[in-house]
C-alpha positions in Angstrom: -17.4 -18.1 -17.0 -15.0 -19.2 -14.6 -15.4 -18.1 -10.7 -12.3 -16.4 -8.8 -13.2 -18.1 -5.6 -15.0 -20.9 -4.1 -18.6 -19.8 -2.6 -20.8 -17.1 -3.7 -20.1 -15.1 -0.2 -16.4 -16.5 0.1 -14.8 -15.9 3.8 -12.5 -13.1 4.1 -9.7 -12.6 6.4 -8.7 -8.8 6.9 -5.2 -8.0 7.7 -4.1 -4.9 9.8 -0.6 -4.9 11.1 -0.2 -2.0 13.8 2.1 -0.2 16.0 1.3 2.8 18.5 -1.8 4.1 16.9 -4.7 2.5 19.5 -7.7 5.3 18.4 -6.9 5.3 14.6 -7.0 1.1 14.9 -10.1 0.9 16.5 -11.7 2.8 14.0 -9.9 0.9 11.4 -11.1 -2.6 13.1 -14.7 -1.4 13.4 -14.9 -0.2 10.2 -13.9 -3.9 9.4 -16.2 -5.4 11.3 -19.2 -3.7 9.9 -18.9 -4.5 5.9 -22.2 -5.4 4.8 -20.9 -8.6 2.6 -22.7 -11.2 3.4 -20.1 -14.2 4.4 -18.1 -14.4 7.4 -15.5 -11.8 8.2 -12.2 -12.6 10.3 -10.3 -9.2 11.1 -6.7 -10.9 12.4 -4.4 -7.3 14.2 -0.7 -8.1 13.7 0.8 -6.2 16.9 4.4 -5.3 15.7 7.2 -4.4 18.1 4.9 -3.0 20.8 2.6 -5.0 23.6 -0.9 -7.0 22.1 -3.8 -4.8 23.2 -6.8 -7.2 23.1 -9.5 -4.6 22.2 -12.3 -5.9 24.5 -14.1 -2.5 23.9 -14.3 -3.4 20.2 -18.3 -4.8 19.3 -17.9 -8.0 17.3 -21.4 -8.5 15.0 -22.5 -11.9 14.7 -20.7 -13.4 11.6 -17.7 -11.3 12.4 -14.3 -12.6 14.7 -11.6 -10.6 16.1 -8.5 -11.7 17.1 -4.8 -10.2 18.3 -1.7 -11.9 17.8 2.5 -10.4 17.8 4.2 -9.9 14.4 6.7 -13.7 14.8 8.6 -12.7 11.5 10.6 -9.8 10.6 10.0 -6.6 12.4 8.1 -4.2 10.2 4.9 -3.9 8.0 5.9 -6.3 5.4 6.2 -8.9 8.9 3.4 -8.1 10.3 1.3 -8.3 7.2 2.7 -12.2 6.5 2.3 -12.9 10.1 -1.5 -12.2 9.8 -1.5 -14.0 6.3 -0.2 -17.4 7.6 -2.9 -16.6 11.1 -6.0 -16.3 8.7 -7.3 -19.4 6.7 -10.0 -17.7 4.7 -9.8 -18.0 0.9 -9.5 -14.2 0.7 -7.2 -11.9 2.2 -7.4 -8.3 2.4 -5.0 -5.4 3.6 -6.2 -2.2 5.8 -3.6 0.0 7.3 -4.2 0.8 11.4 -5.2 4.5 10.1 -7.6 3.7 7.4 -11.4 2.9 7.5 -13.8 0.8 5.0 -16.8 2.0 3.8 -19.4 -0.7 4.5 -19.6 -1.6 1.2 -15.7 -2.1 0.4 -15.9 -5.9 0.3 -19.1 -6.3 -1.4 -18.9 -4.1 -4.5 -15.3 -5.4 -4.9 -16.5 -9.1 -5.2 -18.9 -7.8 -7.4 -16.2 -6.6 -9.9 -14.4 -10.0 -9.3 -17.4 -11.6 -10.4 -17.2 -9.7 -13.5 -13.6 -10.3 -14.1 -12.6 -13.4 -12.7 -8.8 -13.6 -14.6 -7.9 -10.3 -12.5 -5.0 -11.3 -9.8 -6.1 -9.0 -7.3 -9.1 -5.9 -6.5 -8.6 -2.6 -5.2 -10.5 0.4 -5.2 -10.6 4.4 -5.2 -9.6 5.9 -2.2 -10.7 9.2 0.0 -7.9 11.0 1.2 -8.8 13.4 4.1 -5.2 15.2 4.6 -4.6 18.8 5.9 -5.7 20.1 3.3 -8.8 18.8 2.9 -10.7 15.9 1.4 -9.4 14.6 -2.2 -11.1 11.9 -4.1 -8.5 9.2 -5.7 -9.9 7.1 -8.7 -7.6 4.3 -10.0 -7.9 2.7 -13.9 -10.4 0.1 -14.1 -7.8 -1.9 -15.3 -3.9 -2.2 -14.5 -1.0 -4.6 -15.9 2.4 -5.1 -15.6 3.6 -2.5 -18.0 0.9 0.0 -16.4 3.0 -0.1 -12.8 6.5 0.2 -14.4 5.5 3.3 -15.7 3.4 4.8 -12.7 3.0 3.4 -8.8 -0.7 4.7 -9.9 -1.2 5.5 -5.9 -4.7 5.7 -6.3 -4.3 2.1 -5.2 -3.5 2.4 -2.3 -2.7 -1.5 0.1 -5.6 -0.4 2.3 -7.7 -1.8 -1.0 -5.8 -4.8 -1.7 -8.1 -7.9 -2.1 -6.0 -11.1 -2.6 -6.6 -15.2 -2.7 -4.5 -16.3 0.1 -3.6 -19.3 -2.4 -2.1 -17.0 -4.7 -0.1 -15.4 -1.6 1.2 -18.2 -0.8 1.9 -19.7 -4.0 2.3 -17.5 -7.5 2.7 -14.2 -6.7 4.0 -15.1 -2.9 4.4 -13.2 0.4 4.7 -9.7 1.2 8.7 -9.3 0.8 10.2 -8.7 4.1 13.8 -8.1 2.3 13.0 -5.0 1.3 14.7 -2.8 3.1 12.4 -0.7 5.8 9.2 -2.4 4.2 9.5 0.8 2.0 7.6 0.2 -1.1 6.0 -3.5 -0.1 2.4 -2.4 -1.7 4.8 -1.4 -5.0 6.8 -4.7 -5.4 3.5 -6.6 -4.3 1.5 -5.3 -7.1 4.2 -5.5 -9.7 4.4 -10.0 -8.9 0.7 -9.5 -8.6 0.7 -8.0 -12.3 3.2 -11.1 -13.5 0.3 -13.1 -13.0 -2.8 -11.4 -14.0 -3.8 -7.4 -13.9 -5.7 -5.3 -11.3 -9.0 -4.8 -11.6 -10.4 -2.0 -9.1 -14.0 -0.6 -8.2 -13.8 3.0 -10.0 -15.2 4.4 -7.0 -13.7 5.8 -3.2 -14.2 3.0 -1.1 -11.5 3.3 1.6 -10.9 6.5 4.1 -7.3 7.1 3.9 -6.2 9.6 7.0 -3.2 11.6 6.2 -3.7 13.9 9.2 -0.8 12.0 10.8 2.8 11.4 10.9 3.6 8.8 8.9 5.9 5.6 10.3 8.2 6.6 7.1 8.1 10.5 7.3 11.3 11.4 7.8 13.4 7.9 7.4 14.5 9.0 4.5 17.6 6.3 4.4 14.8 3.5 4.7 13.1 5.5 1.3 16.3 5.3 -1.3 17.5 1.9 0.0 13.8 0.5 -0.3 13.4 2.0 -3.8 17.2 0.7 -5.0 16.1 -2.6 -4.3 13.2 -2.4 -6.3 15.2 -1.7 -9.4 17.6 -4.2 -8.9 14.7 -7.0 -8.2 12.9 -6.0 -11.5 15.4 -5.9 -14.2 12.2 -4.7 -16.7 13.1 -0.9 -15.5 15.8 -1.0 -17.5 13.2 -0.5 -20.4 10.6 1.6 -18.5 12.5 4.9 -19.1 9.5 7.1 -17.3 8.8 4.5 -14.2 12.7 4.6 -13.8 13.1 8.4 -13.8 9.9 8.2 -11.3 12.2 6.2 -9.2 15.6 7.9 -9.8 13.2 11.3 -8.6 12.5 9.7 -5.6 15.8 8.5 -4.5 17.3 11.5 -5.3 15.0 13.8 -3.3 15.7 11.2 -0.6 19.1 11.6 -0.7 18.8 15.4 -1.0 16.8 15.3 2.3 19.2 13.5 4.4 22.4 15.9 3.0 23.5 13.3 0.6 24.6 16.3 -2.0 26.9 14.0 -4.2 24.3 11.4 -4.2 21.1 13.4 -5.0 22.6 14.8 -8.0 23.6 11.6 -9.7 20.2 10.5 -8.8 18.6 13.6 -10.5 20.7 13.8 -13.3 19.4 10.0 -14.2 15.7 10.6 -14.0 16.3 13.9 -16.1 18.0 11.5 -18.4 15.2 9.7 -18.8 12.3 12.1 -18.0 12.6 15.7 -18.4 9.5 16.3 -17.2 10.6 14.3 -13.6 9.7 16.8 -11.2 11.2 15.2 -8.1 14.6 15.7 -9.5 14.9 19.2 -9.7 12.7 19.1 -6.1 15.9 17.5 -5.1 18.7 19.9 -7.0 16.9 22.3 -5.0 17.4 20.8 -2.1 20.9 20.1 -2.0 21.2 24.0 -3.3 19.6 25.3 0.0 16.9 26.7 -2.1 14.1 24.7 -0.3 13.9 22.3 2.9 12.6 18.8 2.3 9.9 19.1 4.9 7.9 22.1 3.3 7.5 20.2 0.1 6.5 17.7 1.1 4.0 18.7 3.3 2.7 20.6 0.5 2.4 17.7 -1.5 0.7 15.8 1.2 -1.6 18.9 1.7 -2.9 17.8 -1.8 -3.5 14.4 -1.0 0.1 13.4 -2.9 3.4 11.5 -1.9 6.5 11.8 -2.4 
């Protein structure tokens, strides 16, 4: 059986692109820092738009290095995240957003399941999502392809998961996409390359704290959210035959629309994922919206109250 990388404790580079969130990163960089795997660890913070904090309060372990360096490509996540890519020369790359912790096992038990699967193009894991609501436990399929995330985003894999060969980022399935408008949707477009080459194999277990007690950098920019999602069906012509994953989309763009008073707008959009998908419940989330009957914020704080997004 073949091996997907090199060594059998391969060094990995972690990626966390940040921006005005110094207590939630230091957790997040810690949390890094202290993964039980058994090769060398590089944790590489991407400061974007704001002034490099060093974090000389942060412990490094033996076997561990942290560094700091500015976002020098476009400003945004999908930036940031290549800026730390082309910083780190470790065989393996992987993502955490500045508001997410590791369990100490995340890296180890995902190598594991690469062992066991070396044709998969990229790991990921379950996720633990502690919102306002409370603590909700997201597992992803064992196994994801191409056809898989046309249908569904399946956001139990969540970019705070995302174990990559830097090789493969910077050859066949290539660079975060820093077209996209707002970054909105950068996990999304890099799974779907991702899945061109090979599927997703993911630990069927929470191994990542995601914190949705916060404001999120795209609450609210609702603009950034249709424009971001448009591209994405223009740069994968497949939706055309993904009737479900295109009313998921149409559903979202719609309710965006609906949210920033774009009446016109969120009606076409939500007439075109009922088209599709009936059962698209975004759509009429968004008729609703641009009836006065509900404001955009209550649902979906609701939603996030249940560990859900938009």
């Amino acid at each position: 059986m073949s091996q997907p990388f090199s060594s059998p404790a391969p060094a990995v580079g972690v990626v966390i692109a940040t921006r005005g969130r110094p207590q939630l990163l230091r957790a997040a960089v810690r949390a890094a820092l202290l993964q039980d795997h058994e090769g060398e660890v590089q944790v590489t913070v991407v400061f974007d738009q704001v002034e490099i904090d060093r974090l000389e309060d942060v412990l490094v372990p033996e076997g561990r290095t942290l560094r700091t360096i500015a976002n020098t490509r476009s400003p945004g996540l999908a930036g940031g995240r290549n800026s730390g890519i082309l910083a780190t020369g470790t065989e393996l790359i992987a993502f955490c957003d500045d508001d997410d912790e590791w369990l100490p096992n995340r890296l180890s038990a995902q190598l594991d399941a690469w062992r066991a699967d070396p044709d998969a193009a990229m790991i990921a894991s379950g996720v633990r999502i502690e919102s306002a609501g409370g603590s909700h436990v997201r597992l992803p399929p064992a196994r994801a392809t191409f056809t898989d995330f046309l249908d569904s985003r399946i956001t139990e894999i969540h970019p705070s998961t995302f174990l990559l060969r830097r090789a493969d980022l910077l050859g066949q399935i290539g660079l975060v996409d820093e077209v996209l408008p707002a970054s909105y949707g950068e996990d999304y477009d890099l799974l779907l390359r991702a899945t061109r080459v090979g599927h997703v194999r993911s630990v069927v277990e929470p191994l990542v704290v995601v914190n949705w007690k916060r404001t999120s950098f795209f609450s609210g920019r609702w603009q950034g959210i249709a424009d971001g999602l448009s591209y994405l069906l223009v740069k994968f012509p497949e939706f055309a035959d993904a009737r479900q994953g295109t009313a998921r989309i149409a559903g979202q763009i719609a309710f965006a629309n609906a949210a920033l008073g774009h009446r016109r707008e969120a009606r076409r959009w939500a007439r075109d994922a009922i088209r599709n998908d009936r059962r698209q419940l975004r759509a009429y989330a968004a008729l609703a919206i641009s009836a006065g009957l509900a404001p955009a914020p209550l649902l979906v704080d609701l939603v996030n109250r249940r560990g859900r997004g938009l």
